[in-house]
Every structure is written in structure tokens, then in C-alpha cells.
N, C-alpha and C positions, 0 to 999 in steps of 0.2 A: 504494500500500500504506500507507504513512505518512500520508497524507489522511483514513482512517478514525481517526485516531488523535486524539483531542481533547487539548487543553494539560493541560486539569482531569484526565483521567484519566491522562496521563504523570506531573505533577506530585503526583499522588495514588503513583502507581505507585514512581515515586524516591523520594517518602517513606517511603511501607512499607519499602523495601527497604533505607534510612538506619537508619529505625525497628528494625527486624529483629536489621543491623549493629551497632549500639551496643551492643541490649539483650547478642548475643552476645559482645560484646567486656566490658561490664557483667559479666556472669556468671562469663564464661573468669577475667579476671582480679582480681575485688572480690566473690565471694563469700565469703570468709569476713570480711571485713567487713561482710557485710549481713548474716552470721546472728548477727554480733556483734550489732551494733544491735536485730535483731530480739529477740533471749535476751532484752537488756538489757530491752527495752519490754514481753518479757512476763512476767520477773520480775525488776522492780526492788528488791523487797525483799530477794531473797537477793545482790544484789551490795549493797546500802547494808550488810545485814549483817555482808558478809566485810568491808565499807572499815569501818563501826564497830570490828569486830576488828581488823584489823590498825591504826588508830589505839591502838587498845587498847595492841596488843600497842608498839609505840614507846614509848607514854608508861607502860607499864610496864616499861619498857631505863631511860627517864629518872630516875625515882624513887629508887633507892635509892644512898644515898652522900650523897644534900644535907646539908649542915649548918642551912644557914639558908635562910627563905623567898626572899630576893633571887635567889639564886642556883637554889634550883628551879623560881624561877616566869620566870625569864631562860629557863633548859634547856624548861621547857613552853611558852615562847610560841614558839621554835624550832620544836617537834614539830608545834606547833600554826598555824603561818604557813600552808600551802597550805591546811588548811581553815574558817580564818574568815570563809568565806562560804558557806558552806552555809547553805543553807536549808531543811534537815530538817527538819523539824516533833522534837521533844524529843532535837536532835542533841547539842547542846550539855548540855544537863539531865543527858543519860545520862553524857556525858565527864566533867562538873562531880563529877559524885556518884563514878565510879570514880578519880579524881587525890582527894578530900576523902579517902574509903578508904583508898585507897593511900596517902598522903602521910602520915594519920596510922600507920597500921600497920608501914609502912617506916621513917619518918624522925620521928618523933613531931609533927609540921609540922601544928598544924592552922592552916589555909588560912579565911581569913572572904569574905563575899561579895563584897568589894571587891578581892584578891587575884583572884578566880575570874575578874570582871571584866577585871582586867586584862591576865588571861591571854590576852582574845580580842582586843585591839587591836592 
């Protein structure tokens, strides 16, 4: 009985059957991580969006109360430590212009280029 049975298609055979196994074990318990991943890869923009906002919304908690530049641009390079490495295309441009905004409207602070700078090292 077992004679008829070639190595290639046993070995074919326990594959599939591996194959099968994982993919259910994959499924059962890392689905909702894969529709995570997947959301993210088909809209990136609307999560870079909310992560813009809620940076946002931090470095606008930061802002008000500073007296002088050292001291708010200490409190911003804080806020600002986990994302100085993005590499967003006008990530930083957009932050720049709403902290200049803010900083003058809030604290009369206005901030020159070399302050902004600094803010991201």
C-alpha cells in the first residue's frame, strides 16, 4: 500500500498540511494585526494625519506659560524627541509654522530659524 506512495508527493503532502496549519493558527490568533497593517498600507494618510494632530495637540499643552525662549524650546525639544526622525515629506514645515503661531500668540516668543533648528536635535 505504502509502495505507491512516492517521497515527492508525501513530502508535498506534509507540506500542505504545515502550510494549511500555520496559515490557521496565523489567522485564529494575528488577525487583527494584519488588518492593522493592512488599514495602515491603504491609508496612510489618514493615520500620518491623526499622528500630525495629536503632535499638535502636545505641543499645544506645551506653549503656554513660557516666559522665555530657553525654557520653551527645552519643553519642545521634549514633545519633540520621538519624532525627529521622520521623514515626512513637509513634517516638520507644518510643526515649524504651528509652534512660530503659537509661541507668538501664546507667549509673545517669537522663535527665529535657528531656535526652530534646534528644536529638532
Amino acid at each position: 500500500m505504502f509502495t505507491s506512495i512516492s517521497w515527492s508527493s508525501y513530502f508535498t503532502f506534509i507540506g500542505s498540511l504545515t502550510l494549511i496549519y500555520y496559515a490557521f493558527i496565523g489567522y485564529r490568533y494575528y488577525r487583527n494585526d494584519w488588518q492593522k497593517v493592512v488599514n495602515s498600507k491603504l491609508s496612510p494618510s489618514v493615520e500620518k494625519s491623526s499622528n500630525v494632530e495629536k503632535i499638535i495637540e502636545e505641543i499645544r499643552k506645551a506653549i503656554p506659560g513660557k516666559q522665555n525662549i530657553p525654557e520653551l524650546i527645552y519643553d519642545l525639544q521634549i514633545k519633540l524627541e520621538p519624532y525627529k526622525y521622520w521623514d515626512e515629506p513637509d513634517f516638520r514645515e507644518m510643526i515649524n509654522a504651528f509652534i512660530i503661531t503659537e509661541s507668538e500668540k501664546e507667549c509673545s516668543i517669537h522663535l527665529s530659524e535657528e531656535d526652530l533648528r534646534v528644536l529638532w536635535l
